[in-house]
C-alpha positions in Angstrom: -55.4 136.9 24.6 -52.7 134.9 26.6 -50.9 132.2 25.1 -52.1 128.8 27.4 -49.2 126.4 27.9 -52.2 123.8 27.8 -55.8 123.4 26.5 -58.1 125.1 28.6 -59.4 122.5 30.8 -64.1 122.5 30.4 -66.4 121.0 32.1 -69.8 120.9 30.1 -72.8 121.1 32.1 -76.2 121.1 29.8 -79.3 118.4 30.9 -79.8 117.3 27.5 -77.1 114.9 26.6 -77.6 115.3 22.6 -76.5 119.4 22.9 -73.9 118.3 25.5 -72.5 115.7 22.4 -72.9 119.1 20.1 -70.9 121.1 21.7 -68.1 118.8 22.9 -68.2 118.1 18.7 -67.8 122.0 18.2 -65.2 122.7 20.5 -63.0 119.5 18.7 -63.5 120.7 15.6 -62.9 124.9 16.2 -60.3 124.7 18.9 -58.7 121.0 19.5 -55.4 122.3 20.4 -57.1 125.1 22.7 -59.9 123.6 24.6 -60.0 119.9 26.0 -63.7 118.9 27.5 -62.2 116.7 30.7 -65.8 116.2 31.8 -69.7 116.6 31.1 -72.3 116.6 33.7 -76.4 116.9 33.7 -77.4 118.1 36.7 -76.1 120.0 40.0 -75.6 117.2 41.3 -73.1 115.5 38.6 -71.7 118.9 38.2 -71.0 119.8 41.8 -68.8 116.1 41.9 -67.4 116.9 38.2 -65.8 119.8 39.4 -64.3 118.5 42.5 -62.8 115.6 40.6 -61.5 117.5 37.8 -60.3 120.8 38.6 -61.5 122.3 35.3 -60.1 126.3 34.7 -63.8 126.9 32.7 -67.2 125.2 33.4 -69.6 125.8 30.4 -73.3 126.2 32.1 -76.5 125.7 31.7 -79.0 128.0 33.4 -81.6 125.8 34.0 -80.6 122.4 35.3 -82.3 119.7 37.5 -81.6 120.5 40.9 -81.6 123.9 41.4 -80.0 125.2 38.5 -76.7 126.6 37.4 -76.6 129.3 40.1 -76.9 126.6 42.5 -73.8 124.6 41.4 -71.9 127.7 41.3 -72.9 128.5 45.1 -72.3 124.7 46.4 -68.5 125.0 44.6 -67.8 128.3 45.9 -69.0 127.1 49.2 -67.0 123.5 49.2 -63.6 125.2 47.9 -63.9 129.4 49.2 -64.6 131.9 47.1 -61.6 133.2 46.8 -59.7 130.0 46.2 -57.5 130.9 43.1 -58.0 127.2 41.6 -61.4 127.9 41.6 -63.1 127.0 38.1 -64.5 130.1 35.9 -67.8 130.3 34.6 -69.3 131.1 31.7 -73.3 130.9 31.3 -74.1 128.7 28.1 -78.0 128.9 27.2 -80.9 128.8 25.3 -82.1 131.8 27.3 -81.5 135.1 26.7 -83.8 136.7 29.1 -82.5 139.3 31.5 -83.0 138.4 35.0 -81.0 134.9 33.4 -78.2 136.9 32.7 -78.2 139.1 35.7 -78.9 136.0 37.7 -75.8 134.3 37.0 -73.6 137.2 37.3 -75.1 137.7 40.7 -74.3 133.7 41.2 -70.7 134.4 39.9 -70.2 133.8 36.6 -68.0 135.6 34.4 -69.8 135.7 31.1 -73.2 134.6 29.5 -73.4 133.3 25.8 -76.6 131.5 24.2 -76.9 128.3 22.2 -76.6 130.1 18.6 -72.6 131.3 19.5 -70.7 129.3 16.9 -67.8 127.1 17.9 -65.3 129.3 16.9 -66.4 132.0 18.8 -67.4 129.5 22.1 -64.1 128.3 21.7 -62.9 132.4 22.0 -65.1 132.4 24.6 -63.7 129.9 26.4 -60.7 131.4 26.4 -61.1 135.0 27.4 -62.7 133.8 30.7 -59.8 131.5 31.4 -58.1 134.6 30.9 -60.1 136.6 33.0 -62.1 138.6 31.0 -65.6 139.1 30.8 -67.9 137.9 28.2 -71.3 138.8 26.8 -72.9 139.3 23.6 -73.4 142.9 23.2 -77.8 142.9 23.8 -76.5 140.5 26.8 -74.1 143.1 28.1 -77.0 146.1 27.8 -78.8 144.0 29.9 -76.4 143.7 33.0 -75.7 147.7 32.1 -79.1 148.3 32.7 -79.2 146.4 36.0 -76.5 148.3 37.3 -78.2 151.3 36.0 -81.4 150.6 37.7 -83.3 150.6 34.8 -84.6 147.0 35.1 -86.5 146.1 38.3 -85.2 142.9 38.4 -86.6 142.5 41.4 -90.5 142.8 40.3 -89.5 140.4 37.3 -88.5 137.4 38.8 -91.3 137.8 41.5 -93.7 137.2 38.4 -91.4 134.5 37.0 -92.0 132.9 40.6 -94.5 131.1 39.6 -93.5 128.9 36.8 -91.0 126.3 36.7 -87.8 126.8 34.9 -89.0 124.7 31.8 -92.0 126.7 31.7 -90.3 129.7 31.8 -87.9 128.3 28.6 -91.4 127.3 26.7 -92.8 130.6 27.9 -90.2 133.0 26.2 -90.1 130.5 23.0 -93.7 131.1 22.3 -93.8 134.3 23.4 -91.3 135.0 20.3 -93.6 133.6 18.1 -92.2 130.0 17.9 -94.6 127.6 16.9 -95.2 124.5 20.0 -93.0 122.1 16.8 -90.3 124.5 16.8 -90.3 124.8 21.0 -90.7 120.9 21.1 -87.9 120.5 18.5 -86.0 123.2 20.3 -86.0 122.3 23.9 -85.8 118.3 23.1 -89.5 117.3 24.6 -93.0 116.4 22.5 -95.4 118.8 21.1 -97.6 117.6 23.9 -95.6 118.2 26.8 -95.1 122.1 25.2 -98.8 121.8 25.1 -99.2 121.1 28.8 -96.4 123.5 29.9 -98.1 126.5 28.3 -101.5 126.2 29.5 -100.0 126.0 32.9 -98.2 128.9 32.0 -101.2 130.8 31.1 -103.0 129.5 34.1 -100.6 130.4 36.8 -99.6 134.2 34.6 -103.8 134.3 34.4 -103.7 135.1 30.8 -105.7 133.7 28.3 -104.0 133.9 24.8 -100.6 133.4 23.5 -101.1 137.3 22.3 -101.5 138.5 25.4 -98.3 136.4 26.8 -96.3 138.5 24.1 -97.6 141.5 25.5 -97.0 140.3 29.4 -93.0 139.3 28.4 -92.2 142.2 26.0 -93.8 144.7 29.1 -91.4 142.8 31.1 -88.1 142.8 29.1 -88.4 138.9 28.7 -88.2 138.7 24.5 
């Protein structure tokens, strides 16, 4: 791993301010010396202007984010500063989501690696890092996944036709309780109310036309989603 003269320069870039607060706590407490958070943002929006007015060498990034999601902010910098501009931030995908066409989304959208919200700090701060460096980074299920893509062995196509029809939350609240989470463990997980996970999954079963949270196991683990 190169030896930075400097801390590697982050923007975080997460909707729900109380991770955000988490992880800028993490990175303090694994890698102070390391990595310095110059910025936080909550939306595409906010993100798009956080990067312009800081010049960050990594942006850590959420998915799924109001405004057209992380993909989109990745697009509208690449577009504002030229895609081959050699200033130009790195990215590295930070999620609650572990489901493949995510991860093969945001490599498509230009990101250079794609961790989920259990990595430790240590390791994020690793992370971090390796994609200032350069590098690449995945976990290695998240790294099968791209593979596969490449491969041809996931239609990624076909799944996010399906996926077309719910919005991103409902997606999140979709895998979640397609794992087996219980609707206090999604609510508690995704920082809204039992009844709001409540109202997101029976639109999900509405708009998927399935009828039991059985057969919406079945539905994602056909589909590669769990």
């Amino acid at each position: 791993m190169t030896v930075h003269p400097r801390p590697v320069r982050v923007v975080v870039v997460d909707d729900h301010a109380m991770f955000r607060a988490g992880v800028r706590a993490e990175l303090v407490a694994a890698g102070a010396a390391e990595v310095e958070v110059v910025a936080e943002a909550a939306d595409v929006d906010t993100a798009v202007a956080a990067i312009a007015q800081h010049a960050p060498d990594v942006v850590l990034l959420d998915v799924h984010l109001p405004g057209g999601g992380g993909v989109e902010v990745m697009r509208r910098t690449s577009a504002s500063a030229g895609a081959a501009t050699s200033g130009s931030p790195r990215y590295l995908a930070l999620s609650v989501s572990d489901a493949a066409e995510d991860v093969i989304g945001a490599i498509r959208g230009g990101a250079r690696g794609y961790v989920t919200k259990t990595i430790t700090g240590p390791e994020l701060v690793s992370a971090i890092q390796r994609v200032a460096d350069g590098d690449a980074v995945f976990s290695p299920r998240l790294a099968g996944f791209v593979l596969d893509a490449f491969a041809g062995s996931i239609e990624v196509a076909a799944v996010d036709e399906d996926l077309d029809r719910l919005t991103e939350r409902e997606r999140e609240v979709m895998r979640l309780i397609a794992r087996g989470y219980a609707y206090k463990e999604v609510a508690k997980e995704l920082f809204i109310s039992i009844k709001t996970v409540e109202t997101h999954m029976s639109s999900v079963l509405r708009k998927l036309q399935l009828s039991s949270r059985h057969e919406l196991t079945r539905w994602a683990s056909d589909r590669r989603l769990l």
